[in-house]
ZAMARGU-4260 file (C-alpha; in steps of 0.2 Angstrom, whole numbers, plus 5000, padded with zeros to 4 digits):
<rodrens>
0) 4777/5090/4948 | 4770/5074/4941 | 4771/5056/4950 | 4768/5042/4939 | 4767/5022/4946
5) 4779/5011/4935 | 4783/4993/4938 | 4798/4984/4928 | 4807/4967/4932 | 4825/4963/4939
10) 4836/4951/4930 | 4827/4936/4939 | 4809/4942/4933 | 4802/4948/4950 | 4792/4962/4949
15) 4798/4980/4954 | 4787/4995/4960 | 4793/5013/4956 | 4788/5030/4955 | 4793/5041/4943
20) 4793/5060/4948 | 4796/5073/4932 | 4795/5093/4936 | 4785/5104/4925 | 4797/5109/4915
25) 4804/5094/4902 | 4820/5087/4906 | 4834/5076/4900 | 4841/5076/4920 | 4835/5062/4933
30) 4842/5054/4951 | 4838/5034/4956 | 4835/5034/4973 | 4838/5019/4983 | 4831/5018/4999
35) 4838/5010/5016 | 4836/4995/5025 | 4817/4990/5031 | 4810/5006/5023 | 4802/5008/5006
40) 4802/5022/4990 | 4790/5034/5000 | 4803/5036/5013 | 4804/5055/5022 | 4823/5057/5014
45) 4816/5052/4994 | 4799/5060/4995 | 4809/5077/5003 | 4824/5075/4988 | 4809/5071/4975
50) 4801/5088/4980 | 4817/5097/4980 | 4824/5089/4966 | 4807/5094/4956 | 4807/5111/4961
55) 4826/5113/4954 | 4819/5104/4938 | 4827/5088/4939 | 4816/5071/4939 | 4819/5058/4950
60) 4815/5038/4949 | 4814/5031/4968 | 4809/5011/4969 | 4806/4995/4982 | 4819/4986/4986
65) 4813/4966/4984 | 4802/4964/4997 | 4799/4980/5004 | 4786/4993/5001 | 4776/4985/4984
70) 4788/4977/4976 | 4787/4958/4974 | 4796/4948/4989 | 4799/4942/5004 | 4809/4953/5011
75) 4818/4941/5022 | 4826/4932/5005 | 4833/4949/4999 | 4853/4950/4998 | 4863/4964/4992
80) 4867/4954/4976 | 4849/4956/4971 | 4846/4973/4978 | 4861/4978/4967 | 4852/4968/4952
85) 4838/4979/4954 | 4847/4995/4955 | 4855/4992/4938 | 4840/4988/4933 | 4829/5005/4939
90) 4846/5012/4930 | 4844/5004/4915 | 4825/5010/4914 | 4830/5028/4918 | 4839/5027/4902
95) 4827/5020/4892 | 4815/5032/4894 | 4828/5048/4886 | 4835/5054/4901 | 4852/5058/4898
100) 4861/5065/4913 | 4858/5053/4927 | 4863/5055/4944 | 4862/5041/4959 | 4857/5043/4977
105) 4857/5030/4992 | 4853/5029/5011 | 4861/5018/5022 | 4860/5002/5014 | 4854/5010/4999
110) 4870/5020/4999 | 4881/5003/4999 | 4869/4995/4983 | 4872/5013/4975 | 4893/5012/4978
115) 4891/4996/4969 | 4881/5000/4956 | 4891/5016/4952 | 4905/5008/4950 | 4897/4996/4935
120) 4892/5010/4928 | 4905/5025/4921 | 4889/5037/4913 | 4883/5040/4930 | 4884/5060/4932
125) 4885/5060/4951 | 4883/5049/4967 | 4875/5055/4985 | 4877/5045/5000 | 4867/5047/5016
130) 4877/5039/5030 | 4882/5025/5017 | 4888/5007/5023 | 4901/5002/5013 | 4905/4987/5025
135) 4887/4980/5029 | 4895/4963/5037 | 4906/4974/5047 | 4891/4984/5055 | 4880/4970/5057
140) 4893/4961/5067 | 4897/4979/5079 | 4879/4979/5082 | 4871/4963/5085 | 4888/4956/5093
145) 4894/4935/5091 | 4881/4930/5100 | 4867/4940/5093 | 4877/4933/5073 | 4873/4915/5082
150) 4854/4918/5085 | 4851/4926/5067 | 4863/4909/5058 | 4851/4900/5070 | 4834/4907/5069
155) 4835/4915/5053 | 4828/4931/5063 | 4836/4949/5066 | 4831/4961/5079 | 4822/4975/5071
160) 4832/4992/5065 | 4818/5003/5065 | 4817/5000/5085 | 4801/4990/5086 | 4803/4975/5100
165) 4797/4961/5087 | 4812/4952/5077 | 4813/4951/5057 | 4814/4936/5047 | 4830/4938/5036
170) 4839/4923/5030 | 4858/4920/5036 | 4863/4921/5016 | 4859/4940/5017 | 4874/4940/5030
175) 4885/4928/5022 | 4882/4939/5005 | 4890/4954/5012 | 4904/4946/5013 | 4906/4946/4994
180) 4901/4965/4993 | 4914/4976/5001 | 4910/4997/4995 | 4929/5001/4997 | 4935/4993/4982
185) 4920/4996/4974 | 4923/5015/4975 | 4940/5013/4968 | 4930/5011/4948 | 4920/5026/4954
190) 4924/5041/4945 | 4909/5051/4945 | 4907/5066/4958 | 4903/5058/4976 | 4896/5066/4990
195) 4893/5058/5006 | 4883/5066/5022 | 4884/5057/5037 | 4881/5061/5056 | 4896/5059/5070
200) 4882/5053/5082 | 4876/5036/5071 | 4872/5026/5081 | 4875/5012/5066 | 4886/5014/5055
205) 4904/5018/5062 | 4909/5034/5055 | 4926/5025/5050 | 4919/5018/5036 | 4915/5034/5028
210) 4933/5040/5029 | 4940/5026/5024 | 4926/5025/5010 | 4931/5044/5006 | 4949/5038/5004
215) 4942/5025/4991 | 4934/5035/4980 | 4945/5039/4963 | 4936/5055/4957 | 4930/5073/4965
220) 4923/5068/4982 | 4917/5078/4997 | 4912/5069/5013 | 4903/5082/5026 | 4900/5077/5045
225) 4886/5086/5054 | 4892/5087/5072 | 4878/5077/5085 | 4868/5071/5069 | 4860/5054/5073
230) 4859/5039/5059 | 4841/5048/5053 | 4847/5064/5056 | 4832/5065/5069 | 4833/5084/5072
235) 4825/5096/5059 | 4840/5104/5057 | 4852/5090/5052 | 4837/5085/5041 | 4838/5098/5032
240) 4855/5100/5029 | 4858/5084/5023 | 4845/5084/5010 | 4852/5101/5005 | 4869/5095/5003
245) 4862/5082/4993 | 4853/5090/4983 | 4864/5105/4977 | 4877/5091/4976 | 4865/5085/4962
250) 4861/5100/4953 | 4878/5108/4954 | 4884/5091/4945 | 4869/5087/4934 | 4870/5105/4926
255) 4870/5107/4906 | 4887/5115/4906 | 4896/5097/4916 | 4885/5089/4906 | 4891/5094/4889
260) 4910/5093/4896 | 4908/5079/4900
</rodrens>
Protein backbone atom coordinates (compact mmCIF):
# COMPACT_ATOMS: atom_id res chain seq x y z
CA UNK A 1 0.00 0.00 0.00
CA UNK A 2 0.93 3.50 -0.66
CA UNK A 3 -0.15 6.63 1.41
CA UNK A 4 0.02 9.89 -0.32
CA UNK A 5 -0.76 13.60 1.48
CA UNK A 6 -3.13 15.60 -0.88
CA UNK A 7 -4.76 18.82 -0.09
CA UNK A 8 -7.88 20.33 -2.18
CA UNK A 9 -10.34 23.16 -1.33
CA UNK A 10 -14.12 23.12 -0.43
CA UNK A 11 -16.44 25.21 -2.35
CA UNK A 12 -15.69 28.19 -0.01
CA UNK A 13 -11.78 27.83 -0.76
CA UNK A 14 -10.55 26.56 2.63
CA UNK A 15 -8.06 24.27 2.50
CA UNK A 16 -8.67 20.37 3.02
CA UNK A 17 -6.03 17.77 4.11
CA UNK A 18 -6.38 14.01 2.82
CA UNK A 19 -4.56 10.93 2.41
CA UNK A 20 -4.92 9.07 -0.40
CA UNK A 21 -4.26 5.24 0.27
CA UNK A 22 -3.83 2.94 -3.32
CA UNK A 23 -3.03 -1.03 -2.94
CA UNK A 24 -0.42 -2.53 -4.93
CA UNK A 25 -2.13 -3.63 -7.36
CA UNK A 26 -3.89 -0.68 -9.94
CA UNK A 27 -7.26 -0.04 -9.49
CA UNK A 28 -10.38 1.80 -10.80
CA UNK A 29 -12.30 1.03 -7.05
CA UNK A 30 -11.86 3.56 -4.10
CA UNK A 31 -14.11 4.40 -0.51
CA UNK A 32 -14.24 8.24 0.99
CA UNK A 33 -14.11 7.94 4.45
CA UNK A 34 -15.60 10.51 6.67
CA UNK A 35 -14.69 10.64 9.94
CA UNK A 36 -16.63 11.35 13.33
CA UNK A 37 -17.22 14.05 15.49
CA UNK A 38 -13.79 15.66 17.27
CA UNK A 39 -11.68 13.05 15.55
CA UNK A 40 -9.57 13.34 12.40
CA UNK A 41 -8.53 11.09 8.99
CA UNK A 42 -6.06 9.01 11.00
CA UNK A 43 -8.71 7.68 13.30
CA UNK A 44 -8.53 3.70 14.47
CA UNK A 45 -11.81 2.90 12.35
CA UNK A 46 -10.16 4.69 8.82
CA UNK A 47 -6.71 3.75 9.32
CA UNK A 48 -7.99 -0.19 10.13
CA UNK A 49 -10.63 -0.01 6.91
CA UNK A 50 -7.55 1.69 4.83
CA UNK A 51 -5.53 -1.55 5.59
CA UNK A 52 -8.19 -3.85 4.91
CA UNK A 53 -9.55 -2.21 2.15
CA UNK A 54 -5.85 -2.14 0.62
CA UNK A 55 -5.12 -5.62 1.20
CA UNK A 56 -8.55 -6.51 -0.76
CA UNK A 57 -7.22 -4.20 -3.49
CA UNK A 58 -9.41 -1.23 -3.16
CA UNK A 59 -8.10 2.36 -2.53
CA UNK A 60 -9.37 4.48 -0.12
CA UNK A 61 -9.37 8.69 0.18
CA UNK A 62 -10.00 9.39 4.18
CA UNK A 63 -9.86 13.47 4.83
CA UNK A 64 -10.21 16.41 7.81
CA UNK A 65 -13.35 17.63 8.41
CA UNK A 66 -12.96 21.77 8.78
CA UNK A 67 -11.18 22.18 11.66
CA UNK A 68 -10.14 19.01 12.70
CA UNK A 69 -6.85 17.04 12.24
CA UNK A 70 -4.85 19.41 9.33
CA UNK A 71 -7.33 20.79 7.65
CA UNK A 72 -7.82 24.63 7.77
CA UNK A 73 -10.49 25.82 10.66
CA UNK A 74 -11.59 26.42 13.56
CA UNK A 75 -13.26 23.69 14.45
CA UNK A 76 -15.79 25.42 16.51
CA UNK A 77 -17.23 27.29 13.08
CA UNK A 78 -17.85 23.90 11.39
CA UNK A 79 -21.53 23.05 10.59
CA UNK A 80 -22.94 20.12 8.72
CA UNK A 81 -23.72 22.25 5.83
CA UNK A 82 -19.92 22.71 5.23
CA UNK A 83 -18.86 19.36 6.35
CA UNK A 84 -21.29 17.99 3.64
CA UNK A 85 -19.59 20.73 1.15
CA UNK A 86 -16.31 19.09 1.69
CA UNK A 87 -17.47 15.67 1.30
CA UNK A 88 -18.85 16.27 -2.09
CA UNK A 89 -15.93 17.86 -2.70
CA UNK A 90 -13.27 14.86 -1.45
CA UNK A 91 -16.03 12.99 -3.86
CA UNK A 92 -15.54 15.04 -6.54
CA UNK A 93 -11.54 14.62 -6.30
CA UNK A 94 -11.98 10.89 -6.10
CA UNK A 95 -13.33 11.04 -9.55
CA UNK A 96 -10.97 13.27 -10.98
CA UNK A 97 -8.27 11.15 -10.43
CA UNK A 98 -9.94 7.89 -12.66
CA UNK A 99 -11.37 5.98 -10.09
CA UNK A 100 -14.53 4.66 -11.24
CA UNK A 101 -16.35 2.49 -8.78
CA UNK A 102 -16.54 4.66 -5.69
CA UNK A 103 -17.97 3.69 -2.55
CA UNK A 104 -18.65 5.98 0.80
CA UNK A 105 -18.18 5.34 4.30
CA UNK A 106 -19.10 7.49 7.54
CA UNK A 107 -18.76 7.34 11.47
CA UNK A 108 -20.97 8.80 13.60
CA UNK A 109 -21.19 12.29 12.42
CA UNK A 110 -19.44 11.22 9.37
CA UNK A 111 -22.10 8.72 8.74
CA UNK A 112 -25.00 11.69 8.76
CA UNK A 113 -22.53 14.06 6.30
CA UNK A 114 -22.21 10.69 4.12
CA UNK A 115 -26.31 10.01 4.24
CA UNK A 116 -26.46 13.42 2.79
CA UNK A 117 -24.04 13.33 0.50
CA UNK A 118 -25.17 9.88 -0.94
CA UNK A 119 -28.11 11.13 -1.56
CA UNK A 120 -26.69 14.01 -4.15
CA UNK A 121 -25.03 11.65 -5.54
CA UNK A 122 -26.76 8.60 -7.64
CA UNK A 123 -23.03 7.00 -8.97
CA UNK A 124 -22.13 6.09 -5.53
CA UNK A 125 -21.43 2.23 -5.70
CA UNK A 126 -22.26 1.65 -2.00
CA UNK A 127 -22.60 3.35 1.59
CA UNK A 128 -21.29 2.06 5.08
CA UNK A 129 -22.47 3.63 8.19
CA UNK A 130 -20.90 3.03 11.68
CA UNK A 131 -23.39 4.03 14.22
CA UNK A 132 -24.74 6.83 11.86
CA UNK A 133 -26.71 9.95 13.18
CA UNK A 134 -29.18 10.80 10.98
CA UNK A 135 -30.96 13.19 13.50
CA UNK A 136 -27.80 15.15 15.07
CA UNK A 137 -30.22 17.89 16.63
CA UNK A 138 -32.24 15.12 18.16
CA UNK A 139 -28.98 13.47 19.90
CA UNK A 140 -27.47 16.62 20.90
CA UNK A 141 -30.80 17.61 22.74
CA UNK A 142 -30.98 13.66 24.51
CA UNK A 143 -27.56 14.08 25.70
CA UNK A 144 -26.87 17.45 26.80
CA UNK A 145 -30.66 18.03 28.02
CA UNK A 146 -32.52 22.01 28.06
CA UNK A 147 -30.47 23.14 30.22
CA UNK A 148 -27.13 22.01 28.98
CA UNK A 149 -28.78 23.35 24.99
CA UNK A 150 -29.12 26.75 27.28
CA UNK A 151 -25.37 26.92 28.37
CA UNK A 152 -23.93 25.96 24.81
CA UNK A 153 -26.72 29.04 22.85
CA UNK A 154 -25.01 30.94 25.93
CA UNK A 155 -21.42 30.19 26.05
CA UNK A 156 -20.97 29.02 22.60
CA UNK A 157 -19.21 25.94 24.47
CA UNK A 158 -20.11 22.02 24.50
CA UNK A 159 -19.00 19.48 26.95
CA UNK A 160 -16.36 17.28 25.39
CA UNK A 161 -17.55 13.82 23.54
CA UNK A 162 -14.35 12.31 23.68
CA UNK A 163 -14.89 12.33 27.61
CA UNK A 164 -12.09 14.77 28.69
CA UNK A 165 -13.42 17.26 31.53
CA UNK A 166 -12.60 20.54 29.60
CA UNK A 167 -15.64 22.05 27.31
CA UNK A 168 -15.25 22.65 23.44
CA UNK A 169 -15.77 25.83 21.73
CA UNK A 170 -18.60 25.26 19.08
CA UNK A 171 -20.81 27.98 17.81
CA UNK A 172 -24.70 27.73 18.56
CA UNK A 173 -25.23 27.69 14.50
CA UNK A 174 -23.62 24.26 14.32
CA UNK A 175 -26.96 23.34 16.41
CA UNK A 176 -29.24 25.56 14.73
CA UNK A 177 -27.93 23.88 11.26
CA UNK A 178 -28.90 20.48 12.09
CA UNK A 179 -32.02 21.47 12.15
CA UNK A 180 -32.02 21.82 8.28
CA UNK A 181 -30.24 18.36 7.76
CA UNK A 182 -32.46 15.61 8.76
CA UNK A 183 -30.63 11.83 7.36
CA UNK A 184 -34.28 10.33 7.05
CA UNK A 185 -35.38 11.95 4.06
CA UNK A 186 -32.24 12.25 2.89
CA UNK A 187 -31.93 8.30 2.56
CA UNK A 188 -35.18 8.29 0.77
CA UNK A 189 -32.90 9.56 -2.78
CA UNK A 190 -30.51 6.82 -1.65
CA UNK A 191 -30.46 4.14 -3.91
CA UNK A 192 -27.06 2.65 -3.65
CA UNK A 193 -26.44 -0.49 -1.28
CA UNK A 194 -26.43 0.69 2.46
CA UNK A 195 -25.06 -1.05 5.21
CA UNK A 196 -25.25 0.22 8.75
CA UNK A 197 -23.41 -1.42 11.88
CA UNK A 198 -24.25 -0.01 15.13
CA UNK A 199 -23.93 -1.20 18.77
CA UNK A 200 -27.35 -1.65 21.20
CA UNK A 201 -25.21 -0.40 24.07
CA UNK A 202 -24.40 3.42 22.49
CA UNK A 203 -24.29 5.40 24.71
CA UNK A 204 -25.07 8.38 22.05
CA UNK A 205 -26.94 7.70 19.38
CA UNK A 206 -30.35 6.12 20.24
CA UNK A 207 -30.54 3.13 18.37
CA UNK A 208 -33.97 4.25 16.97
CA UNK A 209 -32.72 6.30 14.71
CA UNK A 210 -30.99 3.59 12.85
CA UNK A 211 -34.24 1.69 12.31
CA UNK A 212 -36.10 4.33 11.54
CA UNK A 213 -33.13 5.30 9.18
CA UNK A 214 -33.21 1.61 7.91
CA UNK A 215 -36.86 2.15 6.97
CA UNK A 216 -35.67 5.23 4.96
CA UNK A 217 -33.48 3.83 2.73
CA UNK A 218 -35.01 3.19 -0.97
CA UNK A 219 -32.36 0.64 -2.25
CA UNK A 220 -30.69 -2.95 -0.73
CA UNK A 221 -29.96 -2.13 2.93
CA UNK A 222 -28.87 -4.22 5.71
CA UNK A 223 -28.69 -2.74 9.28
CA UNK A 224 -26.58 -5.34 11.76
CA UNK A 225 -26.78 -4.74 15.65
CA UNK A 226 -23.98 -6.21 17.80
CA UNK A 227 -25.41 -7.10 21.03
CA UNK A 228 -23.42 -4.99 24.18
CA UNK A 229 -21.39 -3.07 21.51
CA UNK A 230 -20.64 0.56 22.88
CA UNK A 231 -20.68 3.75 20.45
CA UNK A 232 -16.79 2.92 19.68
CA UNK A 233 -17.23 -0.48 19.80
CA UNK A 234 -14.73 -0.43 22.68
CA UNK A 235 -14.22 -4.28 22.82
CA UNK A 236 -11.87 -6.02 20.36
CA UNK A 237 -14.36 -8.02 19.25
CA UNK A 238 -17.17 -5.59 18.22
CA UNK A 239 -14.20 -3.83 16.74
CA UNK A 240 -13.49 -6.22 14.56
CA UNK A 241 -16.76 -7.18 13.49
CA UNK A 242 -17.79 -4.01 12.55
CA UNK A 243 -14.95 -3.21 10.40
CA UNK A 244 -15.42 -6.57 8.74
CA UNK A 245 -18.91 -5.90 8.02
CA UNK A 246 -17.95 -2.86 6.55
CA UNK A 247 -15.58 -3.80 4.59
CA UNK A 248 -16.99 -7.13 2.90
CA UNK A 249 -20.11 -4.69 2.49
CA UNK A 250 -17.49 -2.67 0.26
CA UNK A 251 -15.90 -5.28 -1.77
CA UNK A 252 -18.88 -7.42 -2.11
CA UNK A 253 -20.56 -4.11 -3.83
CA UNK A 254 -17.56 -2.55 -5.45
CA UNK A 255 -16.83 -5.81 -7.26
CA UNK A 256 -16.21 -5.79 -11.39
CA UNK A 257 -19.30 -7.87 -12.04
CA UNK A 258 -21.92 -5.13 -9.93
CA UNK A 259 -19.94 -2.82 -11.50
CA UNK A 260 -20.46 -3.59 -15.01
CA UNK A 261 -24.34 -4.30 -14.24
CA UNK A 262 -24.54 -1.45 -13.00
Amino acid sequence: MIEQSLTFQDPSGHRVSAILATPDQSTDRLVVLCHGFLSNKNSTTNKVLTARLAELGIGTLRFDFFGQGESDGPFERITVSLALEQALAALTLATSKGYRRIGLIGSSFGGLVAILAAAQIKTLACVGLKCPVPDFEEMLRLEFGPNGIEEWKRTGTIPNLTGRHDRVRLHFAFYEDCAAHKGYEAAKAITAPTVIVQGDQDEYVPLHQSRRLLESLAGEKQLTVLPGADHSFTKGEDFRRMTTLLSDWMVTHLSADRGERR
